[in-house]
C-alpha angles and dihedrals in degrees: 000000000000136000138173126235124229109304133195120234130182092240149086088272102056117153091349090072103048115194097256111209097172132000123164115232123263120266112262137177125194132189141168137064130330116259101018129133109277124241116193117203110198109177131208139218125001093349139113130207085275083076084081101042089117098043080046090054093037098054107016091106107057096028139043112248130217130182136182136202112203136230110285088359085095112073142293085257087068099028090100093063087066137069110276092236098043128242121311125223093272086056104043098052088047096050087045085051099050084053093056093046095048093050101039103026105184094006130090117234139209105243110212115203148176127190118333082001089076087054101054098038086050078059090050102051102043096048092043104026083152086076102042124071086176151356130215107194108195110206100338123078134170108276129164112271115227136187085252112034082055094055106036087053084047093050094046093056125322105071080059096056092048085050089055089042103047085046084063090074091061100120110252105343093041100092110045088046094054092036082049101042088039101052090046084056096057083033090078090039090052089054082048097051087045090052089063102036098252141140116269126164118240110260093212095070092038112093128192099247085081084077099087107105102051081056092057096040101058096032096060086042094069101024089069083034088069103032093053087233104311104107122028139037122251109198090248099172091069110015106038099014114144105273103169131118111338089350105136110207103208095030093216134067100307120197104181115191119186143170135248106200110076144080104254135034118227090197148072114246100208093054097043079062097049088051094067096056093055108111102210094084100279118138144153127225129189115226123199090233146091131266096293094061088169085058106045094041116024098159104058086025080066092039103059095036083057095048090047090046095057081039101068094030078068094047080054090052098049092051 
């Protein structure tokens, strides 16, 4: 297998669209019964497919479910057959899109996502919305980036995970250091989230390949900053996208779950309230967890993800 390495082009997307020749396609796992209606789970940082096991038993029998493992976030044993630096946002909304395809050929689908997971399915969505019916977006939601709300969330944490992960290139002594330095960081968030009773992964079977998008997200954010535009990608369908006035970001049925205990908000207020006013089903609703609301709370995580499912099937049935 062949890939290309970064490669300069003479256009808006220099360095942020690299030229793919081969990617695998992403790891996916699919039950229920033939002909259902299809559910696809995408899970965030620093998460696998296993993030959704409880949403998978809850709903298996009346939907089909399918679930996705994303680039890097599958072990060190398959890490060789990726980029080194991950997927960028091009790739990953295309990889996302081929799944759905291959498991609901024809039909249109409810993504289900967590995290960056909500970043990459609102790509999805708004660059195929031929595949997706509706979205849940589970603690992120689209907000308008600033020069200081990107920065401030850099500086809280993100500008020290690119740093891990960048320290992971260093030839020979690189990576043990990163894995070490990077699991002793979540290490203390992990104490924190303990303290309160509340979900947290384990940091020993998280690795630092699983970097990558933070990487990509503030790198083509000020790439296109200081260029005025003219080089890098925001990812303008999610962070950015027009939220003024009757806009609807995403453009189909939206149920946005998030949680209140925690430090940051990965949303912006105004259009979680918005939300809520839209008549096509969409709604937001505030959960008393942490950022793993399906975690935390897996019954009324399922509940309300049952109730909005049967929702919008009766939006369906009033077009």
């Amino acid at each position: 297998i062949e890939y290309t390495c970064l490669k300069t082009l003479a256009s808006a997307h220099v360095i942020s669209s690299r030229s793919i020749m081969v990617l695998p396609p992403l790891a996916s796992q699919c039950v229920g019964p033939e002909g259902a209606p299809t559910l696809v789970f995408v899970h965030g940082y620093p998460d696998t497919a296993a993030l959704w096991d409880d949403q998978v038993s809850a709903f298996q029998d009346t939907y089909r479910c399918v679930t996705i493992t994303m680039p890097l976030y599958d072990g060190e044993k398959n890490a060789s057959k990726w980029p080194a630096l991950g997927c960028n946002f091009d790739e990953t909304t295309q990889l996302i899109a081929d799944v759905i395809r291959k498991h609901s050929p024809g039909k249109k689908v409810m993504l289900v996502v967590h995290d960056w997971g909500c970043i990459w399915g609102g790509c999805v969505q708004a660059r195929h919305p031929e595949l997706v019916r509706g979205i849940a977006l589970m603690d992120v939601g689209p907000l308008q980036p600033t020069f200081k709300s990107l920065f401030m969330m850099g500086v809280a944490y993100q500008y020290m995970f690119i740093f891990i992960w960048l320290v992971s290139f260093i030839p020979k002594i690189g990576f043990p250091f990163a894995t070490r330095l990077h699991v002793n960081v979540l290490k203390q968030g992990g104490i924190a989230m303990k303290d309160k009773k509340l979900y947290f992964p384990d940091p020993e079977k998280v690795s630092v390949n699983m970097l990558y998008p933070y990487f990509w997200l503030h790198f083509n954010y000020w790439l296109s900053l200081l260029t005025f535009g003219l080089l890098g990608q925001p990812v303008k369908e999610f962070f950015g996208a027009d939220m003024s006035g009757d806009s609807k970001v995403p453009s189909c049925p939206t149920l946005f779950l998030w949680g209140k205990r925690k430090a940051l908000m990965f949303h912006d207020k105004k259009w979680a309230e918005r939300n809520n006013e839209r008549k096509d089903g969409s709604k937001s609703c505030k959960m008393i967890t942490g950022h793993w609301i399906m975690k935390d709370d897996p019954d009324q995580t399922n509940a309300i993800l049952a109730e909005w499912f049967v929702d919008v099937a009766s939006v369906d049935a009033d077009e």
